[in-house]
MARGU-172300 format. One record per residue (C-alpha): residue number from 1; x negated, y, z negated; chain. Coordinates in nm, 4 decimals, m for minus. Last residue first. Example, Ala and Ser with C-alpha at 12.3 -4.5 7.8 and 13.67 -1.06 7.14 Angstrom:
n/u/v/w/chain
2/m1.3670/m0.1060/m0.7140/A
1/m1.2300/m0.4500/m0.7800/A
//
This chain:
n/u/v/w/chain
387/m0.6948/8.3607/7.6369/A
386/m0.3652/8.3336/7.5025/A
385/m0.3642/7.9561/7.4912/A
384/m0.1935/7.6150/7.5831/A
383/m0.3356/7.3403/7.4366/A
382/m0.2446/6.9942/7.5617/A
381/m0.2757/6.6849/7.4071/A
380/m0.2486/6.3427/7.5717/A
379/m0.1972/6.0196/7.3397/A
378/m0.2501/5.6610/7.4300/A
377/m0.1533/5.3265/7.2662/A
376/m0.1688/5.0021/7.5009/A
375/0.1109/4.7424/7.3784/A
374/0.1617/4.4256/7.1394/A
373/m0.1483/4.5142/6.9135/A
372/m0.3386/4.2134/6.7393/A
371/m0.4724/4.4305/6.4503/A
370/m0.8619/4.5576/6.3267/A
369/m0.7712/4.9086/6.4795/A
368/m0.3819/4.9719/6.3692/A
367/m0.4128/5.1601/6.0340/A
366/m0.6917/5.3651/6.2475/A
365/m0.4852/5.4870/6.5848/A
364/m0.1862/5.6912/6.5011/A
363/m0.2249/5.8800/6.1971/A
362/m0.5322/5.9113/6.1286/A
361/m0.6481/5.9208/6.5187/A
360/m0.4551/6.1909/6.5184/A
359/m0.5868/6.3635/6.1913/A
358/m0.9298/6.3511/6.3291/A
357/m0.8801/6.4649/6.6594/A
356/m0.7029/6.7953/6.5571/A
355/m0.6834/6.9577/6.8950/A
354/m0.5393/7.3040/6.8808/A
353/m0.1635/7.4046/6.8707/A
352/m0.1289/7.3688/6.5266/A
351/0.1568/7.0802/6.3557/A
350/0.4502/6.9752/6.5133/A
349/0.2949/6.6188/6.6353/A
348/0.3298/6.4101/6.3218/A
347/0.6787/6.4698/6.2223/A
346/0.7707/6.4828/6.6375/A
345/0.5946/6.1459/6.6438/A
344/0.8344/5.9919/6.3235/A
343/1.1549/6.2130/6.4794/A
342/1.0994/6.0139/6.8529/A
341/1.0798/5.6736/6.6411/A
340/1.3750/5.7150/6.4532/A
339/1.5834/5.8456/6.8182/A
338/1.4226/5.5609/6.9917/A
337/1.5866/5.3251/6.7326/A
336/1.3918/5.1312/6.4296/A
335/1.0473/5.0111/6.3750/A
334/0.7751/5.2753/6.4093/A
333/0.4448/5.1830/6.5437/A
332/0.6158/5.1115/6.9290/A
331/0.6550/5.4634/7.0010/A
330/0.2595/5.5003/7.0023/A
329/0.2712/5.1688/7.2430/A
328/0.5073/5.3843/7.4600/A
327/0.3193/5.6434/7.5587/A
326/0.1683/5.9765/7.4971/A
325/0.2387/6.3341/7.6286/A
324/0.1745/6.5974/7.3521/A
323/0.2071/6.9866/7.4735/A
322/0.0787/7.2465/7.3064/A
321/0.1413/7.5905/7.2633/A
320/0.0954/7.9567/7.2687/A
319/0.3494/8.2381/7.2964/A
318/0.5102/8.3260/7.6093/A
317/0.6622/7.9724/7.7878/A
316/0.7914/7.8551/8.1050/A
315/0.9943/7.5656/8.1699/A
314/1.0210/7.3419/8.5156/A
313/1.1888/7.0527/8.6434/A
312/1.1665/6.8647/8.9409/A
311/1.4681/6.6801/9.1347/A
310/1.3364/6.3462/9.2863/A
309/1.4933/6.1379/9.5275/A
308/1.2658/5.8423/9.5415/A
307/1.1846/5.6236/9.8531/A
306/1.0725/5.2348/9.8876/A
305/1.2181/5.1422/9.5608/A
304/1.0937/5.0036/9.2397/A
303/0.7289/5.1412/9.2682/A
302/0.7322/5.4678/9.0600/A
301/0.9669/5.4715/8.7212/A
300/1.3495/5.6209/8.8097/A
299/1.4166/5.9971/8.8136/A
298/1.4525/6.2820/8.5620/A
297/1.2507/6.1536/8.2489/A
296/1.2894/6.4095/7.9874/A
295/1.0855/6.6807/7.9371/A
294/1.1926/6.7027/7.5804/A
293/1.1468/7.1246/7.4016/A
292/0.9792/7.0417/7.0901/A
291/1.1377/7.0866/6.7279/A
290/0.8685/7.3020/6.4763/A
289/0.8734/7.5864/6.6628/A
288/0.6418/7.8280/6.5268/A
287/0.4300/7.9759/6.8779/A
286/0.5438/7.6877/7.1459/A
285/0.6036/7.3186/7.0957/A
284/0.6484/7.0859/7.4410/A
283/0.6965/6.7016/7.3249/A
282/0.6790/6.4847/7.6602/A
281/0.9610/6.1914/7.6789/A
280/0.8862/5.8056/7.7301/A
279/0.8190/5.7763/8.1073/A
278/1.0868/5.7175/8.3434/A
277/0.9313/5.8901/8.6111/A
276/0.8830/6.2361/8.4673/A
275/0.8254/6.5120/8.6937/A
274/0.6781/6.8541/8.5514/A
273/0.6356/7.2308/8.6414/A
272/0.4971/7.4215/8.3558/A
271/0.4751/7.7692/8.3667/A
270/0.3063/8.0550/8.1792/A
269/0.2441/8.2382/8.5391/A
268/m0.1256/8.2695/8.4501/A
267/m0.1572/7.9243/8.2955/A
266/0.0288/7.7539/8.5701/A
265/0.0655/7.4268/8.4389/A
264/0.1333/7.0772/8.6955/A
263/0.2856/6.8330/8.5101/A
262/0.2923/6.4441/8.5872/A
261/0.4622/6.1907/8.4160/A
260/0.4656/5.8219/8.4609/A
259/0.6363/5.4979/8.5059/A
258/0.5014/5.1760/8.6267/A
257/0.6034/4.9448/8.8725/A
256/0.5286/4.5753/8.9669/A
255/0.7607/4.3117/9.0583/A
254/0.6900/4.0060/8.9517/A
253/0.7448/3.7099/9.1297/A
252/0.5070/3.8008/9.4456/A
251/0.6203/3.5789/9.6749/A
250/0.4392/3.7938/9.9560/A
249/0.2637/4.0760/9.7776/A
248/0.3140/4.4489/9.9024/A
247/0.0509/4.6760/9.8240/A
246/0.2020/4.9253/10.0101/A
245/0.4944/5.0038/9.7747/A
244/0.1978/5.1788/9.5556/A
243/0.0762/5.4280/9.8041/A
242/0.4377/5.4857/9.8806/A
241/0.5322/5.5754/9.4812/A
240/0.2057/5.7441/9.4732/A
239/0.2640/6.0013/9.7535/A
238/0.6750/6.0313/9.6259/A
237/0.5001/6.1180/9.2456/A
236/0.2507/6.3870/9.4187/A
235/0.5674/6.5090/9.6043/A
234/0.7308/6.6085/9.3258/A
233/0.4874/6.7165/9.1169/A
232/0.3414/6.9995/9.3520/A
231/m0.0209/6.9035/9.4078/A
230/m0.0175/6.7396/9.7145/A
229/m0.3928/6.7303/9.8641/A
228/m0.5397/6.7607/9.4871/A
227/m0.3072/6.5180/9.3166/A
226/m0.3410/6.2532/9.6146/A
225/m0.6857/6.3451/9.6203/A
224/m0.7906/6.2629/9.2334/A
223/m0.4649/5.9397/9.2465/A
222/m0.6180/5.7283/9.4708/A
221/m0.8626/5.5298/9.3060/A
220/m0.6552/5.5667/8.9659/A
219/m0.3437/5.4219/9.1411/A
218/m0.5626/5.1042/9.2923/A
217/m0.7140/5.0741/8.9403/A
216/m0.4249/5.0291/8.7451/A
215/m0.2747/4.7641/8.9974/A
214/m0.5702/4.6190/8.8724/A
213/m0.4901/4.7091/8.4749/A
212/m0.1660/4.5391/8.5847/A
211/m0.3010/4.1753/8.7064/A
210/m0.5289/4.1847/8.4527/A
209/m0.4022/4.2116/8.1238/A
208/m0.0752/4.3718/8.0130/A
207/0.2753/4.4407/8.1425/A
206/0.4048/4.7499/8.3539/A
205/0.1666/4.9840/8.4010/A
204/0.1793/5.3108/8.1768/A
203/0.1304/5.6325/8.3868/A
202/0.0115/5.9842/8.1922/A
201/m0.1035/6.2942/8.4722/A
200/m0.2502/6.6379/8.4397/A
199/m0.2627/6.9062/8.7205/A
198/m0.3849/7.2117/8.6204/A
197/m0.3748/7.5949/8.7652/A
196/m0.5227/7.8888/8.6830/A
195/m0.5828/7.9959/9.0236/A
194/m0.7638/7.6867/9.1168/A
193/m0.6072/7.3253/9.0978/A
192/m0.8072/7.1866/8.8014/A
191/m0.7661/6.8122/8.7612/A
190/m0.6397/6.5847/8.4305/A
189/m0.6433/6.2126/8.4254/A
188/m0.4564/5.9156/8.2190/A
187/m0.4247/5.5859/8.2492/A
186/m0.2199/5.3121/8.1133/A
185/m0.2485/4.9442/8.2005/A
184/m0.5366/4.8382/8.0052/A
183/m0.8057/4.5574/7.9723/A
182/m1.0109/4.4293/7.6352/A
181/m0.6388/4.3581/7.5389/A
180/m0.3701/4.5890/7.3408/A
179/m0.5877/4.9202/7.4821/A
178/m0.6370/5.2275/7.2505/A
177/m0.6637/5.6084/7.3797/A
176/m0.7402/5.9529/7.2726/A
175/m0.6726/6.1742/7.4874/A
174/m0.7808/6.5610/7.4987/A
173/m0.6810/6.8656/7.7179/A
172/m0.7231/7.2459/7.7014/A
171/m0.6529/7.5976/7.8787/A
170/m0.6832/7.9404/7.8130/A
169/m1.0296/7.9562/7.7929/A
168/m1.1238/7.6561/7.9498/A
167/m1.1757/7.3136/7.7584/A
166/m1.1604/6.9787/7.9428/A
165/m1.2014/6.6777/7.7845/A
164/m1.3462/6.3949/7.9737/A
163/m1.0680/6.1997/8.2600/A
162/m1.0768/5.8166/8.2512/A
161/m1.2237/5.6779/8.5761/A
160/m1.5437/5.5319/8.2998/A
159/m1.2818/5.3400/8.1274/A
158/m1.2175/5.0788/8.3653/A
157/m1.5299/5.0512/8.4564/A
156/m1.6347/4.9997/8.0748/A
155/m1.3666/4.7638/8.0374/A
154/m1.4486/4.5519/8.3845/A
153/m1.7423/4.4891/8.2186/A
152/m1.6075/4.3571/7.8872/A
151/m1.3323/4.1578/8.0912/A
150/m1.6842/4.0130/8.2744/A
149/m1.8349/3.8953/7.9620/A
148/m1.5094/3.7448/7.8187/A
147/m1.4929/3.5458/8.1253/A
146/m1.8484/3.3993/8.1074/A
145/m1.7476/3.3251/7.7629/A
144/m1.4936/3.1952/7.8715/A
143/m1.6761/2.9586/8.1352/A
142/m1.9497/2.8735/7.8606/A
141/m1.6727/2.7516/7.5852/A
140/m1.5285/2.5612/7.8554/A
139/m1.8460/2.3882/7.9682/A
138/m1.9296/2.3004/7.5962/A
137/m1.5770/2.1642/7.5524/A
136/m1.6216/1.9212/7.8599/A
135/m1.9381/1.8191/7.8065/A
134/m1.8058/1.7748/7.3716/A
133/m1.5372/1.5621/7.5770/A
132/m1.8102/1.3671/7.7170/A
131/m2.0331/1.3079/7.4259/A
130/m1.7361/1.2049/7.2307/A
129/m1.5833/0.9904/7.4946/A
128/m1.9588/0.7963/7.5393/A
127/m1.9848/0.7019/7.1504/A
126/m1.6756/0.5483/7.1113/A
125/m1.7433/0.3271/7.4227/A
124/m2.0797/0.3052/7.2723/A
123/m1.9520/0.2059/6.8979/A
122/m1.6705/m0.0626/7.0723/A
121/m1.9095/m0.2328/7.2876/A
120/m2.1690/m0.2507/6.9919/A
119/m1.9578/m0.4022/6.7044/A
118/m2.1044/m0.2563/6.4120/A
117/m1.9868/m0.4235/6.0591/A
116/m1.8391/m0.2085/6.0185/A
115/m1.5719/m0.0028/6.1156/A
114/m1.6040/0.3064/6.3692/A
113/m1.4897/0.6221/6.3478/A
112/m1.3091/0.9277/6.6123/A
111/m1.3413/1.3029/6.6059/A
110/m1.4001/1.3810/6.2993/A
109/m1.2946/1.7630/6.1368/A
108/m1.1928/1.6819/5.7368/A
107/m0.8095/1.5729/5.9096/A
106/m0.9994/1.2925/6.0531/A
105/m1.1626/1.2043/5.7646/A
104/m0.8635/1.2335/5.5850/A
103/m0.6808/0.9829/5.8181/A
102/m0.9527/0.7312/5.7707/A
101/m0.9535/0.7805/5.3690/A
100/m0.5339/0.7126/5.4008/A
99/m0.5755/0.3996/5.6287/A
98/m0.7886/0.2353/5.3938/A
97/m1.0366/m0.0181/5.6065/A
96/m1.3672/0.1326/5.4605/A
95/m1.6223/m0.0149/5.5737/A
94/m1.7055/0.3176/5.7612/A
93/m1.8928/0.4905/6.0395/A
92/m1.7715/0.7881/6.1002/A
91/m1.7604/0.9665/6.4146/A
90/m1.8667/1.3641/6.4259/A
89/m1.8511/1.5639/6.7159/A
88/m2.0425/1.8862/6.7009/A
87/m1.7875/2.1909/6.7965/A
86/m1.7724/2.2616/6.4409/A
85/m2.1036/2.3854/6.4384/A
84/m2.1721/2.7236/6.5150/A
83/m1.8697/2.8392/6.3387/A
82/m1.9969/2.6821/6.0306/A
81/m1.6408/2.5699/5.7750/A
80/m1.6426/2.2592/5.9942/A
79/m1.9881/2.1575/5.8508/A
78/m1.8979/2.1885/5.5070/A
77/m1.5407/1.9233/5.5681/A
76/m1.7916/1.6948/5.7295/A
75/m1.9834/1.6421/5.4341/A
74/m1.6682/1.6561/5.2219/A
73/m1.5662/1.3722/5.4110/A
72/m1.8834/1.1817/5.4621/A
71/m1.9437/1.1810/5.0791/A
70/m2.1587/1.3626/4.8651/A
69/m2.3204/1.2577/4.5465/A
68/m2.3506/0.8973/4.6926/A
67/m2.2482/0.7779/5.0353/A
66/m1.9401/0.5906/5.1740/A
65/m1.8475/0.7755/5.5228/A
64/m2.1353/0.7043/5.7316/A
63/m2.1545/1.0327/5.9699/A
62/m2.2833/0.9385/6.3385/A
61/m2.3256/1.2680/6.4214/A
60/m2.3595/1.4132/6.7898/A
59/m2.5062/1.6757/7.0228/A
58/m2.7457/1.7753/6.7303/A
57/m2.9962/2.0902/6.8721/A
56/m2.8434/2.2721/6.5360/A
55/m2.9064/2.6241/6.6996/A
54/m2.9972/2.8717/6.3872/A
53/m2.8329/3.0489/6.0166/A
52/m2.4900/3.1424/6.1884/A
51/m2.2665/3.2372/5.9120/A
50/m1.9757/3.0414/5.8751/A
49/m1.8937/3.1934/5.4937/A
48/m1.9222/2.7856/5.3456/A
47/m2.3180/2.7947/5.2433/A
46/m2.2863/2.5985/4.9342/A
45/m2.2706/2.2670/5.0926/A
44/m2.5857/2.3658/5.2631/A
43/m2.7232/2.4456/5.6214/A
42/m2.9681/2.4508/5.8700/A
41/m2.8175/2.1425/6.0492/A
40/m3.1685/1.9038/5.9376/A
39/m3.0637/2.0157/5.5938/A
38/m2.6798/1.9579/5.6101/A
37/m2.7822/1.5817/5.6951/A
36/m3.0082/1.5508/5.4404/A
35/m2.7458/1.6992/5.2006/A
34/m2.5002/1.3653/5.3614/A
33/m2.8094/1.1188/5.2735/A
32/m3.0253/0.9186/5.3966/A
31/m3.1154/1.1222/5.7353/A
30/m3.1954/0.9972/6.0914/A
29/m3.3364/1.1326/6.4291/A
28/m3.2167/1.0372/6.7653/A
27/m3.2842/1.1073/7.1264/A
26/m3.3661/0.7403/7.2685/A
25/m3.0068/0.6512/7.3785/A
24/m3.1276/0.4129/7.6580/A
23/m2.8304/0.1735/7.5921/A
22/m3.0764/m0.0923/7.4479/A
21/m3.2035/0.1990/7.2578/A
20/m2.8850/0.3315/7.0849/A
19/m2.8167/m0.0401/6.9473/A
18/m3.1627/m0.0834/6.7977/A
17/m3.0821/0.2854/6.6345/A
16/m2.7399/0.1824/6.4408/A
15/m2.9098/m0.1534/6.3752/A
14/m3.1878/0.0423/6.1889/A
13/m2.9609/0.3254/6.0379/A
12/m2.7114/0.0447/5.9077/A
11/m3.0239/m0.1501/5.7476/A
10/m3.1909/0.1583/5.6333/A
9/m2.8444/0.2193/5.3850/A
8/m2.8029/0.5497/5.2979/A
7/m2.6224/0.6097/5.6290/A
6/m2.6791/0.9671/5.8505/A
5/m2.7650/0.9208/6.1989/A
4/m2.8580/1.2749/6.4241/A
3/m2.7728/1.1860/6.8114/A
2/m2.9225/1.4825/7.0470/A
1/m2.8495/1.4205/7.4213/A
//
């Protein structure tokens, strides 16, 4: 333990330091004067941006409030404005018996004070609760960190199972994609089924963090041969509403679901065979349209019930197209009803048939990047070409 002693007077520092030794605090250095002080930290008064300049190596100040040119308060007021500071208690040591210039010092980032003249039970006891809750904080600050380390991780697993783009000649699908927290709960994946044929999938957990982007995980480990031994939509969305009804929690208080659509396109037959399990609806333009055919959600979201009656639907197009599949956080930008919302993506959405990534991420993704965002944002584009 690091103590740094500021006082102008050599008499305080002295008894201050006579003290610390008897109690085998030998760790200390001094200054004379609150700049000193800001010195020894690597900083100065004029330095107030919180930019880290280097490791202080102080554990604890023993700040005396009454000095010339600068004062303990402001003193301690500069080093709260240095991130890699603040956490440094600070007690002041003052004559001062003014209620009003005690609570200020407090509010100016101390932790405690002590009057003089010195009474040594009372500036140890004072001395031992800072050093322990600053323990206590330091330990915290390492665990989330810790924490913060592994969500970062987990992030980069996470998004690894994410489908690439995939570009035939008749046949094309991009995503761009923005999680709320450093962890998601929506997913997205596309796989080729021969003959011309695609199976692409969009499933948005229900709630944030964690718990849902593991329950993300399970689905995404299962979902490539689920898709691939099943194919049809219907029974691809029965397979993962069992798969998911097996991880049964005892006292679980939340029940977990989330809802999804899944299309399977037919390039050569110009067909599009689709269950949506009560996902936000997927906008279908073809050749000039400039409103989208809805697929609509046609049967409850996967996970609520042990078995789901599901009735898929299918459309079939001639001229060339693109389908947008997205969910709910991208609803979420526009305050209002669903029908207001479902006219501001349709306005954005109507446009060519081919991939504009630029323009998407425009419009849906950059006003948003630097802001605390309530819900995961994700957008699925298919193009449907001639060939």
């Amino acid at each position: 333990m690091r103590i740094l002693i500021v006082d102008d007077n050599p008499t305080n520092v002295i008894i201050i330091r006579e003290i610390l030794k008897k109690e085998n605090y030998r760790n200390f250095i001094t200054a004379s004067s609150a700049r000193e002080m800001l010195d020894i930290l690597g900083v100065t008064d004029k330095e107030a941006d919180g930019t880290r300049l280097r490791p202080s190596g102080i554990d604890l100040i023993l700040l005396d409030m009454m000095m010339p040119e600068m004062d303990g308060i402001e003193a301690c007021r500069v080093v709260q404005q240095h991130e890699h500071l603040k956490d440094i208690p600070i007690i002041m040591v003052t004559a001062v018996g003014d209620s009003k210039k005690l609570a200020e010092a407090l509010d100016a980032g101390a932790v405690d004070y002590v009057t003089k003249p010195i009474n040594k039970v009372e500036l140890m006891a004072r001395i031992r609760l800072a050093l322990r809750l600053k323990q206590e904080k330091d330990w915290h600050k390492e665990r989330d960190q810790h924490i913060q380390d592994e969500l970062k991780l987990a992030a980069l697993v996470q998004n690894a199972v994410l489908s690439l783009p995939l570009v035939d000649e008749t046949f094309e699908v991009h995503a761009l994609f923005q999680p709320s927290f450093e962890l998601a709960g929506d997913l997205y994946a596309w796989y080729p089924l021969g003959d011309g044929r695609y199976g692409v999938v969009l499933l948005d957990m229900m709630g944030h963090g964690i718990s849902s982007s593991l329950f993300c995980m399970f689905i995404a480990s299962v979902l490539k041969d689920t898709v691939t031994t099943y194919v049809e939509p219907e029974k691809v969305i029965q397979e993962l509403n069992r798969r998911f009804n097996q991880l049964y929690i005892e006292k679980q208080l939340v029940q977990y679901y989330f809802t999804a659509i899944y299309l399977v396109i037919d390039t050569r037959m110009k067909r599009i065979d689709y269950v949506n399990a009560g996902h936000p609806p997927g906008l279908f333009f073809e050749g000039a349209a400039k409103r989208p055919v809805l697929l609509e959600s046609n049967c409850h979201p996967v996970g609520l019930f042990d078995r789901m009656e599901i009735q898929p639907q299918s459309l079939t197009y001639e001229e060339e197209g693109h389908l947008a599949l997205y969910t709910d956080g991208l609803l979420e930008l526009v305050k209002g009803e669903h029908e207001e919302q479902l006219d501001f993506l349709i306005g954005h959405l109507n446009g060519v048939h081919s991939w504009e990534e630029e323009s998407m991420r425009e419009a849906f993704f950059k006003e948003n990047e630097n802001k605390d965002r309530d819900d995961d944002k994700c957008l699925v584009w298919i193009s449907l070409k001639k060939g």
